[in-house]
N, C-alpha and C positions, 0 to 999 in steps of 0.2 A: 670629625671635629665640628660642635656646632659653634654660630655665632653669639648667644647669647642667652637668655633665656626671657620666656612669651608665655604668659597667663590670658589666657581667654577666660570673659567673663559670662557665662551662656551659652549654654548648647543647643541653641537651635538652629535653625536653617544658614544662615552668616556665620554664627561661629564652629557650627561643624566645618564650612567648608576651607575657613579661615585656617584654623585648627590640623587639615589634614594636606592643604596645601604646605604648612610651614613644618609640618613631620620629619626630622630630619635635616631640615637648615637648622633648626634653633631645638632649644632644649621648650618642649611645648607641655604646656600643663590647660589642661580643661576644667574650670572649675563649674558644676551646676547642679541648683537645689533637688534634681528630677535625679534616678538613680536609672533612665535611660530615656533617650531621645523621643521626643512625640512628636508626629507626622501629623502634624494641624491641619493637613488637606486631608485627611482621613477622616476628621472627627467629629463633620457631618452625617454621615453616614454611620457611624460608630453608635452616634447617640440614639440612631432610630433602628439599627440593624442586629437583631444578637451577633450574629455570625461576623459581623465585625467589630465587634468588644475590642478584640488583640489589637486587630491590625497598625495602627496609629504608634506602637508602642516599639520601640528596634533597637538592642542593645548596644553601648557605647563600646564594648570591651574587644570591637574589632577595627574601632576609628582610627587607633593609633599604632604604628608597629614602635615607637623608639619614644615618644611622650606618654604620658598617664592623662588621668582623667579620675577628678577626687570629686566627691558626692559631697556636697556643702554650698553656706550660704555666705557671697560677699557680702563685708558690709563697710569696707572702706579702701581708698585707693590712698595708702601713704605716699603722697609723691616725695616727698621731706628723703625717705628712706629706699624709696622705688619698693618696694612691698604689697603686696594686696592682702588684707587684713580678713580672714572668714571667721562667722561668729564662732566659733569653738575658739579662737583665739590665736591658731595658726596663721601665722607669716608665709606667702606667697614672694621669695625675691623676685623682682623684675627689670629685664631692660627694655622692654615694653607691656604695656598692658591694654586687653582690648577689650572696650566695650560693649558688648555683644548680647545685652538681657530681655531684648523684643519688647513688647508691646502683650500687654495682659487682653483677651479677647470675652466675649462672652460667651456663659454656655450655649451649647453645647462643646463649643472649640476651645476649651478649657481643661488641662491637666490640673485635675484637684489631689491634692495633697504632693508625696515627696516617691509614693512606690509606685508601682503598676498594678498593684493590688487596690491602693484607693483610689485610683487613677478609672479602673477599670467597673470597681462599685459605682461610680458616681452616671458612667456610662448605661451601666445596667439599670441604673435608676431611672435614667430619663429613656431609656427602650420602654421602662413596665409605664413609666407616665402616658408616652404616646399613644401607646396599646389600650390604655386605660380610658382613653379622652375622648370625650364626644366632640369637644369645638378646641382647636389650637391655634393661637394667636399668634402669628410670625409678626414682628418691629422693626422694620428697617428693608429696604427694597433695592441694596446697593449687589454685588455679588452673594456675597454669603445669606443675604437673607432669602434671596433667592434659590440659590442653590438648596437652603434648608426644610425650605416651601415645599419645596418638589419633591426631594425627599421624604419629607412625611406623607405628602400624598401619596406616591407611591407605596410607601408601607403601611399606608391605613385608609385603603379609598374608601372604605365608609362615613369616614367621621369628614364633620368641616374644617375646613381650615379657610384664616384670612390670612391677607399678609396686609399688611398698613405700612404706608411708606410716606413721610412727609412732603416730600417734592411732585413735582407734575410730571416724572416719568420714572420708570424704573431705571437702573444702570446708566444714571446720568451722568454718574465717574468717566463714561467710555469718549465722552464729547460730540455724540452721534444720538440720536434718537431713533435709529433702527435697529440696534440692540433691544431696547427696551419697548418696542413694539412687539420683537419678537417674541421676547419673555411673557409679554403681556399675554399674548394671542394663546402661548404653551399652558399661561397657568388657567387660565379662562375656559380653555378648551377642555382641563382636566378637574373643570368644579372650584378651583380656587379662586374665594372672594380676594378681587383686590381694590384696595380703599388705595387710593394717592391722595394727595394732598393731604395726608391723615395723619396729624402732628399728634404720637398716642402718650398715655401720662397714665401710673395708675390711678385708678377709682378710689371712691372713700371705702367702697365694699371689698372683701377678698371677692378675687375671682370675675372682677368691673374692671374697664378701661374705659379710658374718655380720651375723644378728641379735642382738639381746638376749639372744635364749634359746638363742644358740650353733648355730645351723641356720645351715648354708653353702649360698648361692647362687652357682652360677658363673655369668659371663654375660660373652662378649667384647665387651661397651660398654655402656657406661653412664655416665649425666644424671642431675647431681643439685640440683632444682628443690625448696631447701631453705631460701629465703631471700636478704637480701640484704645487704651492709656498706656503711654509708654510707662515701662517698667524701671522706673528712674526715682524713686522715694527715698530709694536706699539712698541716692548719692547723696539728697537732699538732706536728709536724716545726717550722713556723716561730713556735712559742711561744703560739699560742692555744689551749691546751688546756684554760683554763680557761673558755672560750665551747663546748665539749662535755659530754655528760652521761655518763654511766658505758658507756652502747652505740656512743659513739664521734658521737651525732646533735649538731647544731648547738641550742645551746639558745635560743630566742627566745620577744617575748613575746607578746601577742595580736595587737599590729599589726603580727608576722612579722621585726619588728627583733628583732637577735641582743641578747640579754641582757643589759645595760647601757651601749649603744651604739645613737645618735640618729640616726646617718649608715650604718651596714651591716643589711642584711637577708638574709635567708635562705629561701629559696623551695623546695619540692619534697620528694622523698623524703632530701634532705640532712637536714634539720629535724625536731626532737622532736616534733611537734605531733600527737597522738594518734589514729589516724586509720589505714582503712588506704591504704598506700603505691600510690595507683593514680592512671591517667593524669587522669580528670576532676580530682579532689584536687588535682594538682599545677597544672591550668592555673586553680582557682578560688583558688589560693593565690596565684598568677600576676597575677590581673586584681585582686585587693584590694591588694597589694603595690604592684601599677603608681599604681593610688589615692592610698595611701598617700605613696607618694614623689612624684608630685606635688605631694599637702597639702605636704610637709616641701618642698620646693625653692620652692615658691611662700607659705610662711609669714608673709613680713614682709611681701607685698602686698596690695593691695585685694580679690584674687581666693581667698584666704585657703580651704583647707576643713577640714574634721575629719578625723582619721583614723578609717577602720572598724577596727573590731572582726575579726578571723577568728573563724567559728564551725565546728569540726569537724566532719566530716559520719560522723554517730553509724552510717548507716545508707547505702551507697552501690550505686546496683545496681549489679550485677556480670555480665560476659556472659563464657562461657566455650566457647570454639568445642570442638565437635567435629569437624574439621575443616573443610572449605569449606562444607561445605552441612547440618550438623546440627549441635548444642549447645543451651548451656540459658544464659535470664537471669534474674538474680535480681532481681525488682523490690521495696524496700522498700514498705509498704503503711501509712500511716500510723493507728499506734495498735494494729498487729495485725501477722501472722505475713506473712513474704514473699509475693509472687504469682510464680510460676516459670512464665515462657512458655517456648517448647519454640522445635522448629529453624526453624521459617518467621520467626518474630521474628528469632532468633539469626541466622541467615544475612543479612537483609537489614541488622542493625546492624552486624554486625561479621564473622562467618565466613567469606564470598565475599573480599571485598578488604579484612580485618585494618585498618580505618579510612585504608587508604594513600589514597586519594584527596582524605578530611578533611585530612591532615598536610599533604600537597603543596600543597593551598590556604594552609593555616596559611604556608606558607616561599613562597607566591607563585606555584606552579606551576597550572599546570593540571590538575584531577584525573586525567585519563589518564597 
């Protein structure tokens, strides 16, 4: 018997986990534009590497044993009718509906289009670019632009590569400036110019950049690992703009329901919830959520529970590959200054196989 019935809005990292946590309490329906799941921590690597074209890509059709999972685009949450409306014109009933449509990233970390086949071109595209390029321009000097750094140097030690980073240190996000010494020291050691304080803008020419202080950098390609916009237009577009906050994020309250609404919740890097935007983040906002809508589907019965509290996570480690087999993690260290283990940690968490084998478990597969 289930409780109710649960439309997740978004298949990625939160509402996968959201989604197969509630399998079997509730009648669960998946709805997302992508016709299978992409592994975003993959798709560094992906852009620069043939051999990993696939991997980022892991079909949905084993997420669910007792819910479905329909390939379409929301574009309205009727709360009037409890419904979620997808542009074909199909009605989603609901007695909850959850938020779940991420944050749009830049390429390379970009699923373009709606199959694994355009998904997969756009990827090959930017392999033949980097293969092709004498000087690659990396934008942004936070984890990913980092990470993407390295990567291409690795897969192309010939050519130059800068990275340009606006702030006076790399991986400032960590709140520690011995992360970003480290990074520093890694890319320096491997021929990577890096510019800080280098706030970049395109040039009037193809193929110029400029900084702040008017110094032009040419470079035929270039990634810019700058940030991310939450994936929230749609709501705006269908009249909920006043469930957003001034950056466009979903506003919710502690137990991850959207701002004055009992029946919608909002899960992942959609959501204002202060924090930085990373994977663990999203799947522990995921299993409190799942929680929580139980309590609320199961309210009026004997089996009755509370809803939790979400508490932000103030301090999250962080791993940031250097490519397959070196980088650095940030460990928070409670009450004191980070512990930063180096590439034998790094490799075996995350470096070697970019957590692919965890995810493929997460959707049912087998880690290979």
């Amino acid at each position: 018997m289930y409780d109710g019935d649960v439309v997740v809005i978004g298949g990625g990292y939160a509402g996968v986990r959201l989604a197969r946590r509630l399998d079997g309490t509730a009648r669960v329906t998946l709805v997302d534009r992508k016709e299978v799941f992409f592994h975003r921590v993959a798709s560094l690597r992906a852009g620069v590497r043939p051999e990993w074209t696939h991997t980022p890509f892991i079909p949905y059709d084993r997420l669910l044993a007792h819910g479905r999972v329909v390939a379409g685009k929301a574009v309205r949450v009727d709360t009037a009718r409890r419904q979620v409306v997808l542009a074909t014109g199909e009605r989603l009933p609901y007695d909850v509906a959850v938020i779940a449509t991420g944050a749009d990233y830049p390429e390379p970390a970009r699923f373009t289009g709606t199959t694994t086949e355009e998904a997969a071109k756009s990827f090959a595209e930017h392999q033949r670019d980097v293969a092709a390029a004498d000087h690659v321009l990396v934008v942004g000097g936070g984890p990913g632009g980092v990470e993407l750094a390295a990567e291409i140097r690795l897969a192309r030690p010939g050519a130059r590569v800068t990275l340009a980073h606006s702030g006076p240190a790399l991986l400032d996000s960590t709140g520690s400036d011995r992360p970003g010494r480290k990074a520093l020291a890694w890319l320096e050691s491997h021929d990577v110019q890096v510019r800080l304080e280098s706030f970049m803008s395109p040039g009037t020419d193809f193929g110029t950049y400029r900084d702040a202080r008017g110094t032009v950098i040419e470079a035929d390609l270039s990634f810019w690992a700058t940030g991310t916009t939450p994936n929230t237009l749609w709501l705006r577009l269908a009249g909920h703009g006043d469930w957003l906050d001034a950056t466009g994020h979903v506003k919710v309250d502690r137990t991850l329901r959207v701002d004055g609404r009992t029946d919608v919740f909002a899960v992942g890097d959609v959501n204002d919830v202060s924090e930085l935007k990373v994977t663990p983040a999203a799947l522990a906002q995921a299993d409190l959520a799942a929680h929580n809508i139980r309590a609320f589907l199961r309210s009026s019965g004997r089996h009755r529970k509370e809803p939790r509290l979400y508490r932000p996570t103030r301090r999250t480690p962080l791993i940031v590959p250097f490519g397959p087999a070196d980088g650095l993690t940030v460990l928070p260290v409670p009450g004191g200054d980070s512990a930063i283990l180096g590439s034998r940690t790094t490799t075996l968490a995350k470096a070697r196989t970019l957590l692919t084998p965890y995810m493929r478990r997460q959707l049912g597969y087998t880690a290979a």
